[in-house]
C-alpha positions as CSV (number, residue, x, y, z in Angstrom):
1,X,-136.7,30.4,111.0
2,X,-132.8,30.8,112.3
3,X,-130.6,32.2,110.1
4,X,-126.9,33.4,110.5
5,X,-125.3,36.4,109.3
6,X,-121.5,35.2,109.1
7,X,-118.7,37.5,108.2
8,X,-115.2,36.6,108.0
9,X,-112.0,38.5,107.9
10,X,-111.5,42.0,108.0
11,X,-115.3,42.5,107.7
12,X,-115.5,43.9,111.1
13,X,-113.3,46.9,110.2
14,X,-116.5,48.0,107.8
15,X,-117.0,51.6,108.1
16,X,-113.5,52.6,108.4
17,X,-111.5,50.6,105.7
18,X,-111.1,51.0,102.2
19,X,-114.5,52.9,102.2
20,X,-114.8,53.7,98.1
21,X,-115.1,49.7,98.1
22,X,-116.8,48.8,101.2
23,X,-118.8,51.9,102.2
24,X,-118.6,54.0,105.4
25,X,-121.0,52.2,107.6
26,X,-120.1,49.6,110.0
27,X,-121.6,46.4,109.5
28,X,-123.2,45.8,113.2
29,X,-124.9,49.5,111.9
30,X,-127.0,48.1,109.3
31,X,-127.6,44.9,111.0
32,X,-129.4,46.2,114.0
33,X,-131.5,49.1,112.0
34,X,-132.0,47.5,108.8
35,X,-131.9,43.9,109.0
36,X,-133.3,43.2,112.4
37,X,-136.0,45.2,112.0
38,X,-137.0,44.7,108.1
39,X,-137.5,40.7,108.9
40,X,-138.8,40.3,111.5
41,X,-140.0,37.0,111.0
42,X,-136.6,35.6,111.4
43,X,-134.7,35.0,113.9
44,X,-131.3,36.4,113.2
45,X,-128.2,35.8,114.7
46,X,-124.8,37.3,113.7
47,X,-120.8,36.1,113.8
48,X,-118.0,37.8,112.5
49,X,-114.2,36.1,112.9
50,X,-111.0,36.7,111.4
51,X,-109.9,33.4,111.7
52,X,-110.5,30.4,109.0
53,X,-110.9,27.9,112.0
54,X,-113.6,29.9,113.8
55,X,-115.4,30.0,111.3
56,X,-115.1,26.5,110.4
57,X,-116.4,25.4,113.6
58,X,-119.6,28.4,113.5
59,X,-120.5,26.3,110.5
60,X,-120.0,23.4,112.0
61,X,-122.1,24.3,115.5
62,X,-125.3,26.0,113.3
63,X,-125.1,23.7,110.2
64,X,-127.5,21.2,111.8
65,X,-129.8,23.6,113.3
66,X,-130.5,26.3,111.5
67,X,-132.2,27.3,108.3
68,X,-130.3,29.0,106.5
69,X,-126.9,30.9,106.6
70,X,-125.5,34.1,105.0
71,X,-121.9,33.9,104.2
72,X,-119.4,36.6,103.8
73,X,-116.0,34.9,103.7
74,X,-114.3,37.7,102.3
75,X,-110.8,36.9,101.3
76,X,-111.0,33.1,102.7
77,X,-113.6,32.9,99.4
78,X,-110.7,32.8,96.8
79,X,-108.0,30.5,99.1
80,X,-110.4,28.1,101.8
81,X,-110.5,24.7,100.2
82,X,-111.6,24.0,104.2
83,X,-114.7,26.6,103.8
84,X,-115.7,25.1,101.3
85,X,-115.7,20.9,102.7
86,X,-117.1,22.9,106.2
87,X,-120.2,24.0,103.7
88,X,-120.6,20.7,101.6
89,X,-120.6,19.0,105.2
90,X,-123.4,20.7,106.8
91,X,-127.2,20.3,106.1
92,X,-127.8,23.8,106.0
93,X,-128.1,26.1,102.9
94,X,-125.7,28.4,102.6
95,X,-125.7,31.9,100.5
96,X,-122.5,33.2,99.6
97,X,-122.3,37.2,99.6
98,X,-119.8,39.8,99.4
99,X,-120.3,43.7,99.3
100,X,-118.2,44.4,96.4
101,X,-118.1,43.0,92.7
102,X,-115.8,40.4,92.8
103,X,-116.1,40.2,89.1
104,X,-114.9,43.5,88.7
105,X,-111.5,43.2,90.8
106,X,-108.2,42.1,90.4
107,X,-108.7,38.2,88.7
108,X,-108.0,36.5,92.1
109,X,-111.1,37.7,93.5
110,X,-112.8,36.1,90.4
111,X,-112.1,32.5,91.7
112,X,-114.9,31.2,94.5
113,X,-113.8,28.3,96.4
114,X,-117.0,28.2,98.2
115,X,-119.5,29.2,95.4
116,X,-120.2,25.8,94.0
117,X,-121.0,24.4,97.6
118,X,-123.6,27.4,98.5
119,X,-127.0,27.7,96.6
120,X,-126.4,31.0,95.6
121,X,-123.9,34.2,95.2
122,X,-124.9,37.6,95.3
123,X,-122.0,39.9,95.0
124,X,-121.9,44.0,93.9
125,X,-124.6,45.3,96.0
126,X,-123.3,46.5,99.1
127,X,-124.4,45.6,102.1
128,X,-127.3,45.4,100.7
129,X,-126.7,41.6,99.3
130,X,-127.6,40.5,103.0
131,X,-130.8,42.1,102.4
132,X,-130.9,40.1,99.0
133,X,-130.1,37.0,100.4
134,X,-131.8,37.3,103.7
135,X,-135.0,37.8,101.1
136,X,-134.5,34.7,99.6
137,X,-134.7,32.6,102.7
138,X,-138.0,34.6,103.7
139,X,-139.3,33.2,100.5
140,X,-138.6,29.4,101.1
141,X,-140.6,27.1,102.2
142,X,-138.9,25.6,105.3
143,X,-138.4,21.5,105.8
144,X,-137.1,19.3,108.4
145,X,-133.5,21.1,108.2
146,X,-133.2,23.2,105.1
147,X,-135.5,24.2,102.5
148,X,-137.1,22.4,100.0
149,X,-134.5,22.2,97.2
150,X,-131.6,19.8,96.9
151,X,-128.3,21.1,98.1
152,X,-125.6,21.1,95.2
């Protein structure tokens, strides 16, 4: 089962920026000694831009293919009306995650552009809501394309 791990902006600065919110590990750190190994079951591939287009067109390239994906759009969550028709286009599911509460920030960060197109959030946990999500795909029962609920 393929599954991506996409980041958006500033995400690769993890470790080093703003690290009572984020944490002080990088993210390519947890990835290849806690992800990788804990699923190994999956085949996981990571992507990390800072650029709305980029990602637009990762979604585009995998959204056919794979099995699920694992979204971190970081700020583009609260302003990409385009993330959001790039994830109502594809096939594949897509899980929405982000490190920090959301809920519990300034009131812009409250607003999800791309939440009602993905078939889940997880937010508040660290990196640890990769984990989360990356669990839930583990758990589904795989199909042609996605899994074996209907997409929002």
């Amino acid at each position: 089962m393929k599954i991506l791990i996409l980041n958006g902006p500033n995400l690769n600065l993890l470790g080093r920026r703003e690290k009572s919110i984020y944490g002080s590990r990088s993210f390519e750190d947890y990835y290849e000694k806690d992800l990788v190994p804990a699923f190994p079951d999956l085949e996981l591939a990571y992507f990390q831009s800072n650029v709305e287009g980029v990602l637009i067109d990762k979604l585009h390239e995998v959204g056919f293919h794979y099995q699920g994906i694992v979204f971190n759009a970081g700020a583009y969550t609260h302003s990409s009306l385009a993330l959001a028709d790039a994830i109502a286009a594809i096939e594949t599911p897509v899980i929405e995650v982000h490190i920090s509460n959301v809920f519990a920030r300034e009131a812009t960060r409250h607003v999800t552009y791309i939440g009602g197109r993905c078939v889940g959030s997880i937010s508040g946990f660290g990196l640890e809501s990769y984990r989360l999500a990356l669990q839930y795909f583990e758990r589904q029962k795989p199909n042609k394309v996605g899994f074996t609920y209907t997409k929002a």
